[in-house]
C-alpha positions in Angstrom: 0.0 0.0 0.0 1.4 3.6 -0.7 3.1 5.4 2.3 0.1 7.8 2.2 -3.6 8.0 0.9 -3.9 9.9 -2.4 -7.7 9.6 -3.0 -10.1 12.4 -1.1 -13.7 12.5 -1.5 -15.9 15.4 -0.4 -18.9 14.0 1.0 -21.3 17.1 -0.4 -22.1 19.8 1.4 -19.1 22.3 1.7 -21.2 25.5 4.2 -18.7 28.6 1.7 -20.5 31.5 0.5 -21.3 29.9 -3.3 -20.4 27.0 -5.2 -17.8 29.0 -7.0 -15.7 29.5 -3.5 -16.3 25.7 -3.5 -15.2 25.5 -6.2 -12.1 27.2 -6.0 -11.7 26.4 -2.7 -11.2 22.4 -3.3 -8.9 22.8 -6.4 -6.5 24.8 -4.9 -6.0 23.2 -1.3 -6.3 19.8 -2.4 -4.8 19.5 -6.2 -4.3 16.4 -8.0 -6.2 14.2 -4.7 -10.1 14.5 -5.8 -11.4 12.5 -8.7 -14.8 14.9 -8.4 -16.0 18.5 -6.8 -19.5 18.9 -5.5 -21.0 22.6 -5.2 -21.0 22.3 -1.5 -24.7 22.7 -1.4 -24.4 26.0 -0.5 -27.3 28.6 0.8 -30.5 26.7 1.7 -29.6 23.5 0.6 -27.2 22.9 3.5 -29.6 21.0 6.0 -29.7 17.8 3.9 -32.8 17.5 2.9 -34.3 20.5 4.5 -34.7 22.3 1.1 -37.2 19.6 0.3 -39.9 20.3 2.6 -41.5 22.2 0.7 -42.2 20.0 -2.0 -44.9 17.9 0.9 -48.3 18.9 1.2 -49.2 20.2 4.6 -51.2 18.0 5.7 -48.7 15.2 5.7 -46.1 16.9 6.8 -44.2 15.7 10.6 -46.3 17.8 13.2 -42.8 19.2 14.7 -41.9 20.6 10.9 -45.2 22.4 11.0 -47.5 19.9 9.7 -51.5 20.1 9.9 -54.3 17.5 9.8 -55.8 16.7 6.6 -59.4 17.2 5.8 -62.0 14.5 6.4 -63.0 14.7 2.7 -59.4 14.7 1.5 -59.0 13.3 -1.8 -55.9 12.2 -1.5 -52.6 12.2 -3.4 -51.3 12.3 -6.9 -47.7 13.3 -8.6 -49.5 17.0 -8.6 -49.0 17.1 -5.2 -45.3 16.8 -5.1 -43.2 19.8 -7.0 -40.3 18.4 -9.1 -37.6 18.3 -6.6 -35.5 20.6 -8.4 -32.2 19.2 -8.0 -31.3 19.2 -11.7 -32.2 22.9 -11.7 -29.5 23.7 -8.9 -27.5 21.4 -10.6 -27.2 23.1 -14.0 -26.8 26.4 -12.5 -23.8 24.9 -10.3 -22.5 23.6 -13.3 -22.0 27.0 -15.4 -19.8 27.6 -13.1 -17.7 24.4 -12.5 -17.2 25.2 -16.4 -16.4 28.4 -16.7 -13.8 27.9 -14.0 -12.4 24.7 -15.8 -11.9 27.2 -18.8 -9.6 29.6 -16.4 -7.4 26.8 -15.4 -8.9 27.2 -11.6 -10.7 23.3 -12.2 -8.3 21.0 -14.1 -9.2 18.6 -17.1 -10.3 15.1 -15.9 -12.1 16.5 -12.6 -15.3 15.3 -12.1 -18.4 17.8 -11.2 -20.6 15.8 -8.6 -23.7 16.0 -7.5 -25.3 14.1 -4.2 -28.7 13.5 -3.8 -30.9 11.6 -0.8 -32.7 8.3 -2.1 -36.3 9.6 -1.9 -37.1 7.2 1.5 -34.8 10.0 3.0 -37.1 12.7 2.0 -40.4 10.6 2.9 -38.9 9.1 6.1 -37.3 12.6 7.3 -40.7 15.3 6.1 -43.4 13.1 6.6 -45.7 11.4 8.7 -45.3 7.6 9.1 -49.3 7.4 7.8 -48.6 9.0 4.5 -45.0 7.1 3.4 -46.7 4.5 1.5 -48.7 6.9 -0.6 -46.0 9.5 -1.1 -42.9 7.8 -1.7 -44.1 6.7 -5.0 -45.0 10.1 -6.1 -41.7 11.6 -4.9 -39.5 8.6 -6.3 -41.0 9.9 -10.0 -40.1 13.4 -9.1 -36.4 12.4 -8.3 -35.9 9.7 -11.0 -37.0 13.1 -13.8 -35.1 15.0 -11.7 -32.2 12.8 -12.4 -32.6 11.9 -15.8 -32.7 15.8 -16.6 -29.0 15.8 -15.3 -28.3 12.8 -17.3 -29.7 14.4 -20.4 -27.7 17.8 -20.1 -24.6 16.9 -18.4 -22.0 15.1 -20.3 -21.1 11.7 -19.4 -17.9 12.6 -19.0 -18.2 15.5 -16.8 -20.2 13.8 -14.2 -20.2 12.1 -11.2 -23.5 11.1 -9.3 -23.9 10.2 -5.4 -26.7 8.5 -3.2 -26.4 10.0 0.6 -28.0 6.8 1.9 -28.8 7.8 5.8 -32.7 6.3 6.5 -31.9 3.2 5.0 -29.2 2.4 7.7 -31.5 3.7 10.6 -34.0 1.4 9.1 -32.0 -1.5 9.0 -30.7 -0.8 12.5 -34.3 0.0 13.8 -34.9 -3.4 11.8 -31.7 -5.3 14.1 -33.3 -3.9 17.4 -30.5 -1.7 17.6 -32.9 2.0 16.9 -36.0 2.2 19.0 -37.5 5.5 18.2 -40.8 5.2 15.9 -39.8 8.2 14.1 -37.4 5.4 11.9 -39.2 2.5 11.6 -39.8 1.9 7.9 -43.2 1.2 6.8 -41.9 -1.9 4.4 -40.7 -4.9 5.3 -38.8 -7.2 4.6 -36.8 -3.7 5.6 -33.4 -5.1 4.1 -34.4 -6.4 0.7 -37.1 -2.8 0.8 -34.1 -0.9 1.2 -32.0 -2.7 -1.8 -35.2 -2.7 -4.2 -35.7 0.8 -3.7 -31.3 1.4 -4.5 -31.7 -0.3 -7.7 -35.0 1.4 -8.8 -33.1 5.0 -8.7 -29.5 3.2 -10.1 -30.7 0.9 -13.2 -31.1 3.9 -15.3 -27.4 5.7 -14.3 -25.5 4.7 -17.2 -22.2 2.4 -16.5 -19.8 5.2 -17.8 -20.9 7.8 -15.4 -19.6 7.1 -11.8 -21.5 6.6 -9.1 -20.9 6.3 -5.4 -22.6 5.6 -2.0 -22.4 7.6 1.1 -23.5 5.3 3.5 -24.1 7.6 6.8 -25.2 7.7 10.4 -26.8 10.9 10.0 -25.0 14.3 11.4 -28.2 16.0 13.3 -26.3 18.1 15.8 -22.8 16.9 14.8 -24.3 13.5 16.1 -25.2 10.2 14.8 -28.6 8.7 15.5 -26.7 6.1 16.6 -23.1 5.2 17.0 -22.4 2.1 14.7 -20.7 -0.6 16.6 -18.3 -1.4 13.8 -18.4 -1.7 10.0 -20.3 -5.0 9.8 -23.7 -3.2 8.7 -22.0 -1.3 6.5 -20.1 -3.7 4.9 -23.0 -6.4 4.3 -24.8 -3.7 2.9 -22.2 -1.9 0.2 -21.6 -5.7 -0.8 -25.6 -6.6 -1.3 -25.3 -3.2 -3.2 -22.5 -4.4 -5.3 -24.5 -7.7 -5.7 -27.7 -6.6 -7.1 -27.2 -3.7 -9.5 -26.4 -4.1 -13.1 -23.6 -1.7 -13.5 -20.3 -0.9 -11.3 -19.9 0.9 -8.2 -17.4 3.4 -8.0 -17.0 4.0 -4.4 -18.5 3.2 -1.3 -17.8 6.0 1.8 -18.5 4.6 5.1 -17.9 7.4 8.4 -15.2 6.5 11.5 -16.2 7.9 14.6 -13.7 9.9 16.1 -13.3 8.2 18.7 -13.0 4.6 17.0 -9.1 3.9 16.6 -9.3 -0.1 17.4 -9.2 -2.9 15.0 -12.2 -4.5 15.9 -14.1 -0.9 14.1 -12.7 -2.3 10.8 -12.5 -5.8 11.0 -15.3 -6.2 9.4 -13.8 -4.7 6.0 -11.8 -7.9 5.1 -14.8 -9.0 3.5 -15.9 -5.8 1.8 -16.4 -7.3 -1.8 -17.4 -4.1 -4.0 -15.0 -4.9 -7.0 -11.6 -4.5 -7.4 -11.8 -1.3 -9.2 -14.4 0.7 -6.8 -12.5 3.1 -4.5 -13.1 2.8 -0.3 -13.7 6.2 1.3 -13.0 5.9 4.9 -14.5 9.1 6.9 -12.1 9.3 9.2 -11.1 13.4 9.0 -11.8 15.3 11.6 -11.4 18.6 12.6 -8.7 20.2 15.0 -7.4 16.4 15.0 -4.2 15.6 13.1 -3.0 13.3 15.0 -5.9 11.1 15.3 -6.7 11.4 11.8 -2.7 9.6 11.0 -3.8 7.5 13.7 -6.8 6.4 12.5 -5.3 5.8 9.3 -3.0 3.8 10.6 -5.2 1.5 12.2 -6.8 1.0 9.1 -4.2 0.1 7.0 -3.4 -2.5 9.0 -6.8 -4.2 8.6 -8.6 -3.3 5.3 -6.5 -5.2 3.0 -6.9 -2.8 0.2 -6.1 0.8 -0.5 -8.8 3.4 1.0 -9.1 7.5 0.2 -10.4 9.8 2.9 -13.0 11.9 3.7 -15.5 14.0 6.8 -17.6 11.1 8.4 -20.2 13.2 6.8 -20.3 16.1 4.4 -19.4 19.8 6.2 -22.9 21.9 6.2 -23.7 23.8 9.4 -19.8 22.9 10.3 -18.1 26.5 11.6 -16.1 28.1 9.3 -12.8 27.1 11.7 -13.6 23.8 11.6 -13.4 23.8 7.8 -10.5 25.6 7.4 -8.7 23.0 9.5 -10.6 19.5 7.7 -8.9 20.9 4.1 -5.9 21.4 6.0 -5.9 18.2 7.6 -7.2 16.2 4.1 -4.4 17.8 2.2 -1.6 16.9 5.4 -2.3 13.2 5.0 -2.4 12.8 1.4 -0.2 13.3 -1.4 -1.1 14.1 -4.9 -2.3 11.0 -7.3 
């Protein structure tokens, strides 16, 4: 294995001013070590999923996000009740500029322009009440599979890089183990595992093989917090290689987070039988901020476990981090890496 990781991924959301300080921002403190830049997410898309409220009716909306009861005549739901989601709309306008700063030499040739997007349960599970999932994920699963084959349509192929941020899924497969017991993430389908795998290949068939595309899989990030601390890589692992298993094109990288506080073998033990393909890239999360030395440790730890070669990366992308603490994850990604 090399002396030193050369591989970084940015997770998504980056909280600078614009995607053009993004932008700018990633080429020049980390040349030659990302394979794709995202737009950071900037403004009010840098809650996750937050943006996306708006696109529920009322009425079905969680109670705590302002949601009201529906009427007794209500006649119920239909794709005109969802908005499109608008993610290939930000996406285009991100990506005037990722090209007119390719042209000035700021983004080189051979840089990727990403774009990350929730799996729709994320939206559903996240906005709405548990009553209404069955009825609306349908509805919004069209409005992000047009959504994304707008992008496809516009964006060359060889400009692009696509991303699922795949956080309900794992609280519904750890609500699933026993491990979650909070109603708020039980899933309404079941059997929950193969659910969540039939609903990753519905919004995946229709990516075509040359365009990469990776998986965040996360623990969430509510209040710099997980909604639950994994206990190793195990869930992680079994599902990035059930991922790998049932789609019809490649993988191109899995990113799985490392606590901060998770230094010991038996957190990556599990990754000796992480079976993703030879040529799809491992994204450990283990970056974190103020924390050099943990970082090398961490890295350390991991080498001498995963028995292939790993990039780096935030347990989770940046949004709502404080401007310090994002100054010193750049510093700290471009410290342990070297240039590919």
């Amino acid at each position: 294995m090399t002396a030193a990781p050369s591989d970084v991924l940015l997770v998504g959301s980056i909280p600078l001013s614009s995607a053009e300080e993004v932008f700018t921002t990633v080429a020049q403190t980390l040349p030659g070590r990302v394979r794709s830049i995202p737009d950071g997410e900037t403004g009010d898309r840098g809650n996750y999923i937050g943006w996306q409220l708006g696109r529920f009716p009322k009425e079905t909306i969680q109670y705590f996000l302002g949601g009201t009861e529906p009427p007794a005549d209500h006649p119920g739901f239909t794709l005109d009740s969802i908005p499109p989601t608008e993610y290939d709309t930000v996406a285009f306008k991100s990506y005037e500029t990722f090209l007119d700063l390719r042209k000035k030499n700021i983004i080189p040739p051979g840089v990727r322009f990403q774009i990350s997007m929730p799996p729709p349960l994320n939206c559903i599970q996240g906005h709405t009440r548990n009553e209404f999932h069955a009825q609306l994920e349908p509805l919004y699963e069209k409005r992000m599979l047009d959504s994304v084959a707008n992008i496809i349509d516009n964006i060359p192929a060889d400009d692009l890089a696509l991303q699922w941020d795949v956080c309900f899924e794992i609280t519904a497969l750890e609500f699933d183990r026993g491990n979650i017991k909070e109603g708020f993430f039980q899933p309404y389908f079941s059997p929950v595992k193969e659910g969540v795998l039939d609903r990753l290949e519905r919004i995946s068939t229709n990516i075509p093989a040359n365009i990469p595309l990776g998986f965040h899989l996360c623990y969430g990030d509510l209040n710099h917090k997980h909604f639950i601390e994994p206990q190793d890589t195990r869930l992680l692992v079994d599902l990035a290689n059930s991922i790998a298993r049932r789609l019809q094109r490649p993988i191109n990288w899995v990113h799985m987070p490392v606590p901060k506080n998770r230094d010991d073998e038996a957190y990556f033990e599990p990754l000796k039988d992480l079976d993703i393909g030879p040529n799809s890239q491992l994204y450990l999360g283990l970056v974190h901020p103020h924390d050099l030395e943990g970082t090398k440790r961490r890295i350390e730890v991991a080498r001498s476990v995963v028995p292939r070669d790993f990039g780096v990366a935030t347990e989770c992308g940046m949004g709502r981090t404080p401007r310090e603490d994002v100054d010193s994850i750049f510093q700290i990604l471009r410290d342990v890496t070297v240039p590919a």
